[in-house]
C-alpha positions in Angstrom: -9.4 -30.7 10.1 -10.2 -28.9 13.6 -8.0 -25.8 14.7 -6.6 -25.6 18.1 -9.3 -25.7 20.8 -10.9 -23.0 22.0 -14.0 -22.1 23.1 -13.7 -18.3 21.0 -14.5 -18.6 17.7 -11.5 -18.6 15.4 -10.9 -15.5 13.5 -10.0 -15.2 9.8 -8.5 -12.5 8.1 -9.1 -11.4 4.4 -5.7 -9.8 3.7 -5.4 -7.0 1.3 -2.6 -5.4 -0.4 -2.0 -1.8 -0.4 0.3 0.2 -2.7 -0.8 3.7 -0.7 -3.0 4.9 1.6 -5.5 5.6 -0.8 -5.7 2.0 -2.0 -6.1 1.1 1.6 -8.4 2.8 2.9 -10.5 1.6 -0.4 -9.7 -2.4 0.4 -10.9 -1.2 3.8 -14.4 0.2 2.8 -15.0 -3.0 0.7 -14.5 -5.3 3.8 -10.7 -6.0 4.2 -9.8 -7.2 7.9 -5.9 -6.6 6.9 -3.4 -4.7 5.0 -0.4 -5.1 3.9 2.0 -2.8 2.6 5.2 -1.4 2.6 6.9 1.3 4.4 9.9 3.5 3.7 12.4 0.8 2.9 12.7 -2.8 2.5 9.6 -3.7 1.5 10.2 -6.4 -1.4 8.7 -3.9 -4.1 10.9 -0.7 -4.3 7.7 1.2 -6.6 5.4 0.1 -3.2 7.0 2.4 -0.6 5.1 4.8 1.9 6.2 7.5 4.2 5.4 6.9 7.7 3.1 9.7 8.4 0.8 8.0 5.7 1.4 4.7 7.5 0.4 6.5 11.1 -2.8 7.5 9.4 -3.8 4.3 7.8 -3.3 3.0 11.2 -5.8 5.3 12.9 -8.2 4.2 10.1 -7.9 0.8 9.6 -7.8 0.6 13.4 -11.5 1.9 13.6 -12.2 -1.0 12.4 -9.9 -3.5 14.3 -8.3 -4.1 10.9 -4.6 -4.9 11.4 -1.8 -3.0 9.5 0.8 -5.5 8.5 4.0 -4.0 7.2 6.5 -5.8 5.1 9.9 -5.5 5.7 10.8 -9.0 3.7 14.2 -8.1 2.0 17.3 -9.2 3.1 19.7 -6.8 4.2 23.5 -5.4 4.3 25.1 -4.8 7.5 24.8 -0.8 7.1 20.9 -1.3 6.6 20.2 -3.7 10.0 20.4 0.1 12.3 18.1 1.3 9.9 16.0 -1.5 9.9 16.1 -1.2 13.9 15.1 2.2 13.3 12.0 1.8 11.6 10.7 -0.9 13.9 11.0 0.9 16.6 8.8 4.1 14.6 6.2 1.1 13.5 5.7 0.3 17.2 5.5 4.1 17.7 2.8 4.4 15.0 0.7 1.6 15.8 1.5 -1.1 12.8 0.2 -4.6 14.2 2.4 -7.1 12.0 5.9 -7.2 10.7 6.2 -9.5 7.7 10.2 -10.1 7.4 12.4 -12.5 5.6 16.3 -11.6 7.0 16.8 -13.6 9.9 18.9 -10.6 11.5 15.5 -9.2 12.0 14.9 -11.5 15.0 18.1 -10.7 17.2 16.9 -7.2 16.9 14.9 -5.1 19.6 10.9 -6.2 18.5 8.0 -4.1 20.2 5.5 -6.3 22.2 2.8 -4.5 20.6 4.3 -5.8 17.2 3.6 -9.2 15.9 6.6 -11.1 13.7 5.2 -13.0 10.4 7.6 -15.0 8.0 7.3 -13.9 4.8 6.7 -16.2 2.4 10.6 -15.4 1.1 11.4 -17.5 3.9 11.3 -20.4 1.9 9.5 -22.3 5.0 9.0 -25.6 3.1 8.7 -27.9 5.6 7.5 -28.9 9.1 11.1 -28.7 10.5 11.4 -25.1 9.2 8.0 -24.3 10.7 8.4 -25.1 13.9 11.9 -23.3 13.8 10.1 -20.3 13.2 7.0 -20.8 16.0 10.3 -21.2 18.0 11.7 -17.6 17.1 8.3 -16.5 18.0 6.7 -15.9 14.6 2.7 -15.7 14.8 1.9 -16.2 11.4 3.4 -17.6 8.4 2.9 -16.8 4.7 3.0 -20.3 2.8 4.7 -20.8 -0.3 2.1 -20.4 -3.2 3.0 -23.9 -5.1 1.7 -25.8 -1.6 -1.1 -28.0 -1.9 -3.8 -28.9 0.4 -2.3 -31.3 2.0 0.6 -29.6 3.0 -0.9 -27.0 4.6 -3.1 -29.8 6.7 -0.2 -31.1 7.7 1.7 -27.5 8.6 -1.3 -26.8 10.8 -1.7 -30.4 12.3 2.1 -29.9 13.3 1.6 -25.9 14.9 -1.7 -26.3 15.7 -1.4 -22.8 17.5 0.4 -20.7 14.5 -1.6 -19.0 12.3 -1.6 -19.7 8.4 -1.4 -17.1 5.5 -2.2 -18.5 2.4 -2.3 -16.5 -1.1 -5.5 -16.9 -2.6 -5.5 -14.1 -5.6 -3.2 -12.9 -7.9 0.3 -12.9 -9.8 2.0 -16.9 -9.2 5.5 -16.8 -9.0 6.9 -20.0 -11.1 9.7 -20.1 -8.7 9.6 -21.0 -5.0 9.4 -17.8 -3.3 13.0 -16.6 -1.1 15.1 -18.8 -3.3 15.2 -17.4 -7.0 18.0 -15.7 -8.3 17.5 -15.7 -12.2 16.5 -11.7 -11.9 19.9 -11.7 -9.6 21.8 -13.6 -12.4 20.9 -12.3 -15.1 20.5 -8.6 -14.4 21.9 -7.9 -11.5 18.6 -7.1 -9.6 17.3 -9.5 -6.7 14.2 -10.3 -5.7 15.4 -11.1 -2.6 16.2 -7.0 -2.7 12.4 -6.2 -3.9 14.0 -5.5 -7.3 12.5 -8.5 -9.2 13.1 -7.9 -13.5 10.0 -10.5 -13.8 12.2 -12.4 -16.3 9.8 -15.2 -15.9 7.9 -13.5 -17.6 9.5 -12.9 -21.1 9.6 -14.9 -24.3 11.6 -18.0 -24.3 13.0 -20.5 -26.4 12.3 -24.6 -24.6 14.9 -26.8 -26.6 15.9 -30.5 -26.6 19.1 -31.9 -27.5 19.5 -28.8 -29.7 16.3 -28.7 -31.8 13.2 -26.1 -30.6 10.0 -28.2 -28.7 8.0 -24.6 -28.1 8.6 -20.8 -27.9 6.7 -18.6 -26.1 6.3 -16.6 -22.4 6.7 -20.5 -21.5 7.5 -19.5 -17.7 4.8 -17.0 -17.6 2.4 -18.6 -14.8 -1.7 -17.6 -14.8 -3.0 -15.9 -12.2 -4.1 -17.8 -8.2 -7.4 -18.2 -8.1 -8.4 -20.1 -5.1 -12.5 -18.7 -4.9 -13.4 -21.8 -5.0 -11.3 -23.4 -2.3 -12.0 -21.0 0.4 -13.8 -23.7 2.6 -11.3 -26.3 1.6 -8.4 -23.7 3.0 -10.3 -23.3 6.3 -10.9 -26.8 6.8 -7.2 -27.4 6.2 -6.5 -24.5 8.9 -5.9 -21.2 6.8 -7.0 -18.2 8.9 -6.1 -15.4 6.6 -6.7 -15.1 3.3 -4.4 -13.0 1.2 -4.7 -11.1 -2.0 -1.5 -10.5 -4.1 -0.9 -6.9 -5.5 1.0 -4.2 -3.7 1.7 -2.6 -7.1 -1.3 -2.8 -8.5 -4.0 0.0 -9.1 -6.6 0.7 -6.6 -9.5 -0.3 -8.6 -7.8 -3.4 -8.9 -7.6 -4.0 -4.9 -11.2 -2.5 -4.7 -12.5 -4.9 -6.6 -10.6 -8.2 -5.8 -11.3 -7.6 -2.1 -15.2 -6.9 -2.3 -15.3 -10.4 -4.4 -13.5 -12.1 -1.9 -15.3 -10.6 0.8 -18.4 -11.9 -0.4 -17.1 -15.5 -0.7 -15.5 -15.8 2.2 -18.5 -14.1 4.2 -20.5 -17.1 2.6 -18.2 -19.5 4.0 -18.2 -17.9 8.1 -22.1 -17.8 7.5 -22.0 -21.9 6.8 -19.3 -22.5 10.0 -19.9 -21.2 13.4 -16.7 -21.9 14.5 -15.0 -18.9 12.6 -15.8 -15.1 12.6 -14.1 -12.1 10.9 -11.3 -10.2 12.8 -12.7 -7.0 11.9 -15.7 -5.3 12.7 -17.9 -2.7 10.7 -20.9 -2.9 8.5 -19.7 -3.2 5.0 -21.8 -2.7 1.9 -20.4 -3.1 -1.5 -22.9 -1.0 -3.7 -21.2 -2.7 -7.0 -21.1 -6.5 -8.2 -17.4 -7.3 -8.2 -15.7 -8.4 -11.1 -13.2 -10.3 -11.2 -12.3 -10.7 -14.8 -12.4 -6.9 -15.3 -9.5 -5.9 -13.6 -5.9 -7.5 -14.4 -5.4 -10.7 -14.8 -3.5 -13.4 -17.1 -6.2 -15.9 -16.7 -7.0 -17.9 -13.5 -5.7 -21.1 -12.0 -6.3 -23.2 -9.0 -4.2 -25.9 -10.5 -1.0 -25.9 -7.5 -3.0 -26.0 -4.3 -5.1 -28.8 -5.7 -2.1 -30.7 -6.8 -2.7 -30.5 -10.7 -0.1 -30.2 -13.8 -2.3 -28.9 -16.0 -3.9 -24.8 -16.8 -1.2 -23.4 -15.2 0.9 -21.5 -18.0 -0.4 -18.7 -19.7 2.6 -18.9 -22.9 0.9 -16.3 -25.2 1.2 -13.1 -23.4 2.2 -12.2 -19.6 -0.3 -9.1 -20.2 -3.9 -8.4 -19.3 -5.7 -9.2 -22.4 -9.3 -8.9 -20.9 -12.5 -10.4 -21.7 -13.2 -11.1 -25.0 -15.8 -8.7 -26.7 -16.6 -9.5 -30.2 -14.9 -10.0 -33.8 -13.7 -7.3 -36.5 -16.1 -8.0 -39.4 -14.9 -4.6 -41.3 -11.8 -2.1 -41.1 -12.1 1.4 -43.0 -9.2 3.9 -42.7 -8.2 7.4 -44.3 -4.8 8.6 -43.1 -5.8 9.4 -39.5 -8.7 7.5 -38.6 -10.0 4.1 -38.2 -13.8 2.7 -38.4 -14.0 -0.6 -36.6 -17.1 -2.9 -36.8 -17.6 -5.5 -34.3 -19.8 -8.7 -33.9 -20.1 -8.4 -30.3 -20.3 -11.4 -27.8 -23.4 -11.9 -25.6 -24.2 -9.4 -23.5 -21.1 -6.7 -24.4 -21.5 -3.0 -25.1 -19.0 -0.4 -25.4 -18.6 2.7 -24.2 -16.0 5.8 -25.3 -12.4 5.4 -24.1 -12.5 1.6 -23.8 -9.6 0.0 -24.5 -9.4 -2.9 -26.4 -6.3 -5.6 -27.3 -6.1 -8.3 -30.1 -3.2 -10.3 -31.1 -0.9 -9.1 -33.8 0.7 -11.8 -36.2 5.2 -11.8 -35.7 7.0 -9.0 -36.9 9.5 -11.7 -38.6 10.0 -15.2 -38.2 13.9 -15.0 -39.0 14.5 -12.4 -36.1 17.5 -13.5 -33.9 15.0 -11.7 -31.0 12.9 -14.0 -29.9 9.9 -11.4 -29.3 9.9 -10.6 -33.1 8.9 -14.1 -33.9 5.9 -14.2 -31.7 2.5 -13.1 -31.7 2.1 -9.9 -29.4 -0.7 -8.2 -27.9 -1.3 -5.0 -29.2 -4.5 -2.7 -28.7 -5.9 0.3 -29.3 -8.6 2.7 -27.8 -12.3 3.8 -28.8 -12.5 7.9 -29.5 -16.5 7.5 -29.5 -19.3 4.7 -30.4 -21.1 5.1 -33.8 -23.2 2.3 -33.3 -23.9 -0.1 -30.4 -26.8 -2.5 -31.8 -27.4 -5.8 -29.9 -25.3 -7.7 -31.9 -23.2 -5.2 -33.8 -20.9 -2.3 -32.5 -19.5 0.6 -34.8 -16.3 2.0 -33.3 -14.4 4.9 -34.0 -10.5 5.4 -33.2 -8.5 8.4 -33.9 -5.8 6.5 -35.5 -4.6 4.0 -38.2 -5.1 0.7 -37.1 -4.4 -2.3 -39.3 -7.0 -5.2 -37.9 -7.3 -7.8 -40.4 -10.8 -9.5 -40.3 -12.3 -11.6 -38.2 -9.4 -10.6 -35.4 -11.1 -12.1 -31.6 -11.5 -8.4 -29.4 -11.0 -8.4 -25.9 -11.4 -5.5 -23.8 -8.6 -4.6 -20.8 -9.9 -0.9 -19.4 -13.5 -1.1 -19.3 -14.3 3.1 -18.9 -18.0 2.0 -17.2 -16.8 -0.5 -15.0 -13.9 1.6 -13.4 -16.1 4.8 -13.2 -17.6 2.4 -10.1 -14.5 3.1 -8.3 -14.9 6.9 -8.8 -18.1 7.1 -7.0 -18.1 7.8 -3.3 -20.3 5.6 -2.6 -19.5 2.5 -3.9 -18.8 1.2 -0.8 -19.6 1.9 2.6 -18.5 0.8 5.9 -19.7 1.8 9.3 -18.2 1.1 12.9 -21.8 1.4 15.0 -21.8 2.8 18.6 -24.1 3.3 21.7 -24.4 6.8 23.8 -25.8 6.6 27.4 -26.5 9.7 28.8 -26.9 9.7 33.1 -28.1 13.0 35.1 -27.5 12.4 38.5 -28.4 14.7 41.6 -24.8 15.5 43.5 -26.2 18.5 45.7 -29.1 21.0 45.5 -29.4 22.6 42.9 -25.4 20.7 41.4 -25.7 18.0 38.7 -23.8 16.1 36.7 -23.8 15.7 33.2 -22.3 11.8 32.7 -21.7 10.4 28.6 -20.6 7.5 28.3 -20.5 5.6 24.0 -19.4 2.2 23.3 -18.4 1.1 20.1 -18.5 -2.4 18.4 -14.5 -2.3 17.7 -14.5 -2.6 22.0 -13.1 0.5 22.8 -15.3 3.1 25.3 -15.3 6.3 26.3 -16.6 8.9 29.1 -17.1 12.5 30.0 -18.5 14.4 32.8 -19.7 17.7 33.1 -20.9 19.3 36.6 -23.5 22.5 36.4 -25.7 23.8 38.5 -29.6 23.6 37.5 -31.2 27.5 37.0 -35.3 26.8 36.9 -34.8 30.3 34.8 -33.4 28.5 31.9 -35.4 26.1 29.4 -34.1 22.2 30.1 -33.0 20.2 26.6 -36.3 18.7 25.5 -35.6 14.8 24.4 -35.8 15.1 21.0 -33.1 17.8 21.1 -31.3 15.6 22.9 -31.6 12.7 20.8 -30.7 14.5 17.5 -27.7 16.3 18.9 -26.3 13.1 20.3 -26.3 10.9 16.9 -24.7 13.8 15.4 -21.3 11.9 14.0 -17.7 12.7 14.7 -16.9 11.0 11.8 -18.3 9.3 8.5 -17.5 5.9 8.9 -19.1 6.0 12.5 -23.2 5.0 13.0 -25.0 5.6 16.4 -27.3 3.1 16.8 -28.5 4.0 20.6 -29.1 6.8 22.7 -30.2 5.9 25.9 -31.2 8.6 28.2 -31.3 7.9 31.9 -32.2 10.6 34.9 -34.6 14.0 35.1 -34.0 15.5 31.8 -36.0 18.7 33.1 -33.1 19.4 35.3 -30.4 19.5 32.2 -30.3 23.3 31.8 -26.8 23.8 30.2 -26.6 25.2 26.5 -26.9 23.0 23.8 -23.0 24.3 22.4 -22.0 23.2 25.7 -23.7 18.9 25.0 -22.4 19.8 21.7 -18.8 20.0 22.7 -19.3 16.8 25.0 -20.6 15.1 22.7 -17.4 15.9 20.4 -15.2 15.0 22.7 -16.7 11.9 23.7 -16.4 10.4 20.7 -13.2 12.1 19.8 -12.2 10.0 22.5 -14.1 6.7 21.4 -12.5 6.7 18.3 -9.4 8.4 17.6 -7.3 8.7 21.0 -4.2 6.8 21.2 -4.0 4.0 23.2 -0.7 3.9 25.3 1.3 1.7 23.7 4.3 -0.6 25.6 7.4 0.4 25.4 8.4 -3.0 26.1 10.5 -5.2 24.0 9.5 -9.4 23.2 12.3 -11.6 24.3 12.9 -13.8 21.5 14.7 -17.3 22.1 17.8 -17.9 19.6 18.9 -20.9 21.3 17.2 -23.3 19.0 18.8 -25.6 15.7 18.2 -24.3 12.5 16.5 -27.9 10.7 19.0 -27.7 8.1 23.2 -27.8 8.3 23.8 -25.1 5.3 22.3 -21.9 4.3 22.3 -20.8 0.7 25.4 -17.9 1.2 22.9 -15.8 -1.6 20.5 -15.4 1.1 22.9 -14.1 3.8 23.9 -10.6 3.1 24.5 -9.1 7.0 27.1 -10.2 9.8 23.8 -10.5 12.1 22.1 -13.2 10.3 25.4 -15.1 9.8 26.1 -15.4 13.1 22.6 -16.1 14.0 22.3 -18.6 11.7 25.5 -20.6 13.3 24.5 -20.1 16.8 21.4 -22.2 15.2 24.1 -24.5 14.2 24.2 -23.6 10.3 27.1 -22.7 8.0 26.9 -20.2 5.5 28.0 -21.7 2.1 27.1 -24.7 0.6 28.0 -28.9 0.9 31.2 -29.4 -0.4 30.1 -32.5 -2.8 28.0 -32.5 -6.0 24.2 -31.7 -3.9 26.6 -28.3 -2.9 27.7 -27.4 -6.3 24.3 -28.2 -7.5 23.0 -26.0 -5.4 25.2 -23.0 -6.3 24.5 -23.3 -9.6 20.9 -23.4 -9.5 18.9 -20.4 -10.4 15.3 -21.4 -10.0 13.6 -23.8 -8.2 9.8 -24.7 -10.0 7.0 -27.0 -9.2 5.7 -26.1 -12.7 7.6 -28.0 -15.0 8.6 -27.5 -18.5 9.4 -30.6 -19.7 6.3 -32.0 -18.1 3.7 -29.3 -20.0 5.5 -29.0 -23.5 7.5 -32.6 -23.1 6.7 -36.1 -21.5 7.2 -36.5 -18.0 9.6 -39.2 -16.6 6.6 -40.6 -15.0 5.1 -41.2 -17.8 7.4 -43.1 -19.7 9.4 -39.5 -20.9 13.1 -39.0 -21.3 13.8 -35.7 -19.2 17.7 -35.6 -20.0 18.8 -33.0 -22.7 16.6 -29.9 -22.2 17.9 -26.4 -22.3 16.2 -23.0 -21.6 17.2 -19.9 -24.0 16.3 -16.8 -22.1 17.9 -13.7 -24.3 21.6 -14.5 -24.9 21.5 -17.5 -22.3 21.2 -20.5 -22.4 20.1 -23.2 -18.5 19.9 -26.9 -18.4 16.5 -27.8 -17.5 17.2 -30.8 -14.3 14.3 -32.8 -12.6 13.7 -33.9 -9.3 10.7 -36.4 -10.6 10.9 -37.9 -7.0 10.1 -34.8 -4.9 8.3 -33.5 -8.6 10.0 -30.2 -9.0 12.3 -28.9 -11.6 15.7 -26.6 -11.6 17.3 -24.2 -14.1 20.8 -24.4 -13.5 23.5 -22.3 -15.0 25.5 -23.7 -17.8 29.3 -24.1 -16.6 32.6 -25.4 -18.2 32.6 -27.7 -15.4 
């Protein structure tokens, strides 16, 4: 499928989360065209929030390399928080942010910078073409799509905007439940994810029961993690521009690592289409081979975007159990330590302070707590290597560990792997630039000294300097010249060129003095701030909302109410059994239960009688085989 036409090339984005401005700047050095993170408040991940004085300089960094800074503010809010939220807009437009990604609908009747772009979170819940063109309406630039869409439907999302750019997840954590309309944190602890206060309840053990008897225990809603590296041209063709990586909580090694991978796939994709080209600019050299594997994961799935049922749940353990290393063929212990011996798998080795997991048989059967009667990971970690043979490791830990033999090893913190990340340079990424330097005659014996430096992120610069040539004084030979001018300003900065132009015997100034024009040139070239409008967008409200209810749970502010009926919405719900249904519904899943550990209705199943035991409660399992997505609703007296 074609984008819009234009004779530009289309630009993608590789999209990178950021928990702090030091994982930024590293998703940056390993080729990231965007970041997202959060900023003091209402950022969907209350452990993800940054000061803005760290947001202002991420800004000046990622802005060296025309990366954009994309800033969520994708909670909804209560009234006393929409001046607030006002507030901080108005200090992101200050501080140069590029992208707001926001999910409470008051956002839009608010005061928006020009030089700030508006992009629907994916808790928007913008599941179909109606939706999306409301939003294009409101003037959204970008939208985030639901993970659980297929390729299809984002081919028909862009065939309908043609002109509005798509955002589509292509690593990291899946949510089970469509995105903006979960509540089952909400309901059962009080804490909403549509507050950024998510209790990942998803992703505990749970009891799946028919008519009363048990089909399956397990973390049965505990979803592997998107993989889509080998969809990338398929997501192009079906009009994705940027690329985004889930993880605003996690560690920087993490992000480091995940966006170099991706960098070099998606890199091999714009090299095999001339139609597309990155939206940042830099020279970017990862000196380490990406792993994806060895940094969190719950095992990989590409199973939703290619419309599959299957490889999607991961029921043994929500946790990072790593690669898997070896077997235990012998255990010795006194009272304090432990000698491990290991058969290793092809091509392992261990190192000291590795940490490595194995599953560990129930704590009781009988237990009325569902976690006790499970399997759990447990793990421990290596004081030092006696022996590391090529088939055969000897490990020592400083502690009793019961392993029973021939327990499967697998190894989560891998000590050589994230030493990588330590190093400073393992990776590297330059902005490259141009200095002309022009001596022209003005009068007699009065020149002028003229710099003028280009960079490749567009922006220019030029100084002048006016002295008067003294045939007492030595001139600047060129190769003084030269090597004082690709003197850098900064470290991420490469000059390229000099080009000198005029009659360098008549530059008689003092080499402090080119030195301090030469700083301020590119002082200028790279780090002055660029005036920024003060103006405001005019965003168009007069426009139907595509549906005639709004869900009252996701309408916490007087704003967004009244917005939402001057789209012609009501807050509440239908007053017939779709309303009530509605209401009562916790979680809305293309994944489906009955469907992985059952028999689906389309296949000749009986879907009626299913219950979910999550702790103390208990939700009716529902289907909706036609539209092939399932519900768990709260059990009433009703």
């Amino acid at each position: 499928m074609q984008h819009s036409s234009s004779k530009t090339k289309i630009k993608t984005e590789l999209l990178s989360p950021a928990r702090n401005l030091a994982s930024a700047k590293k998703a940056i050095l390993c080729g990231a065209d965007g970041i997202f993170i959060g900023g003091p408040s209402f950022g969907a991940r209350v452990d993800a929030a940054n000061q803005l004085e760290d947001l202002k300089n991420l800004c000046t960094f990622a802005h060296l390399f025309k990366v954009k800074v994309h800033v969520t503010l994708n909670t909804l809010l209560h009234d006393d928080e929409v001046i607030k939220a006002q507030e901080l807009i108005d200090e992101y437009g200050r501080i140069g942010v590029d992208a707001l990604i926001v999910q409470d609908l008051s956002v839009f009747s608010l005061n928006i910078p020009k030089s700030i772009e508006l992009h629907a979170s994916t808790q928007c819940c913008i599941d179909s073409i109606e939706k999306l063109k409301f939003y294009e309406k409101l003037g959204v630039k970008q939208v985030v799509l639901p993970r659980e869409f297929t390729l299809d439907k984002i081919k028909a999302f862009h065939k309908a905007c043609p002109d509005l750019k798509l955002e589509a997840f292509v690593m990291g954590a899946l949510c089970v439940g469509v995105s903006g309309i979960c509540y089952l944190s909400e309901y059962l602890t009080g804490r909403s994810a549509n507050r950024g206060c998510c209790a990942q309840i998803c992703r505990l053990p749970m009891i799946l029961k028919k008519d009363g008897k048990e089909v399956k225990r397990g973390h049965l809603l505990s979803l592997k993690d998107n993989c889509q590296e080998h969809n990338l041209k398929e997501l192009l063709d079906a009009g994705v521009t940027s690329f985004k990586i889930e993880g605003r909580l996690k560690d920087e090694n993490y992000v480091a690592n995940a966006t170099a991978y991706f960098r070099e796939k998606l890199d091999l994709c714009l090299k095999e289409n001339s139609n597309y080209q990155r939206q940042s600019v830099g020279n970017t050299s990862i000196n380490f081979t990406p792993v994806l594997r060895k940094t969190f994961n719950r095992g990989f799935t590409d199973s939703l975007l290619l419309d599959k049922k299957d490889n999607l749940v991961n029921d043994k353990t929500p946790k990072f159990t790593g690669p898997y290393v070896g077997d235990v063929i012998r255990v010795s212990s006194d009272r304090k330590n432990t000698i491990v011996e290991v058969r290793k798998a092809k091509g392992v080795s261990f190192a000291n302070g590795d940490g490595l997991t194995y599953f560990k048989k129930c704590l009781n059967k009988d237990s009325n707590i569902i976690a006790d009667t499970l399997p759990s990971l447990d793990g421990f970690r290596v004081n030092s290597v006696l022996e590391d043979s090529k088939d055969k490791a000897c490990l020592s830990l400083l502690s009793k560990v019961e392993i029973p033999l021939h327990t499967k090893l697998y190894r989560n913190t891998d000590v050589v792997f994230d030493s990588i990340f330590n190093k400073k340079d393992f990776a590297t990424r330059f902005v490259d630039y141009t200095i002309t330097l022009n001596i022209r005659n003005l009068l007699d014996n009065k020149y002028e000294l003229e710099l003028y430096a280009k960079a490749d992120n567009d922006r220019e610069a030029l100084v002048h300097f006016e002295y008067l040539y003294d045939e007492t004084l030595n001139s600047l030979d060129e190769n003084k010249l030269l090597t004082t001018l690709k003197k850098r300003v900064d470290v991420n900065t490469n000059a390229t060129d000099i080009v000198l132009n005029g009659d360098l015997k008549k530059l008689t100034i003092r080499l402090s003095t080119l030195n301090d024009l030469r700083r301020n040139l590119l002082q200028k070239l790279f780090f002055e701030e660029i005036e920024k409008s003060t103006e405001y967008q005019n965003i168009n409200t007069d426009i139907t909302y595509p549906k005639s209810f709004i869900d009252a749970r996701l309408v916490l502010n007087s704003k967004a109410k009244s917005l939402y009926e001057k789209c012609n919405c009501m807050v509440g719900y239908e007053d017939n059994a779709k309303g009530i249904f509605e209401k009562d519904s916790v979680m809305t899943c293309k994944y489906c239960l009955i469907n992985e550990y059952g028999k689906c209705s389309k296949d000749g199943g009986n879907v009626s009688g299913y219950t979910l035991v999550i702790g103390n409660k208990s939700f009716n399992v529902k289907t909706d085989c036609k539209n092939c997505f399932m519900h768990l609703v709260k059990v009433t007296d009703r």
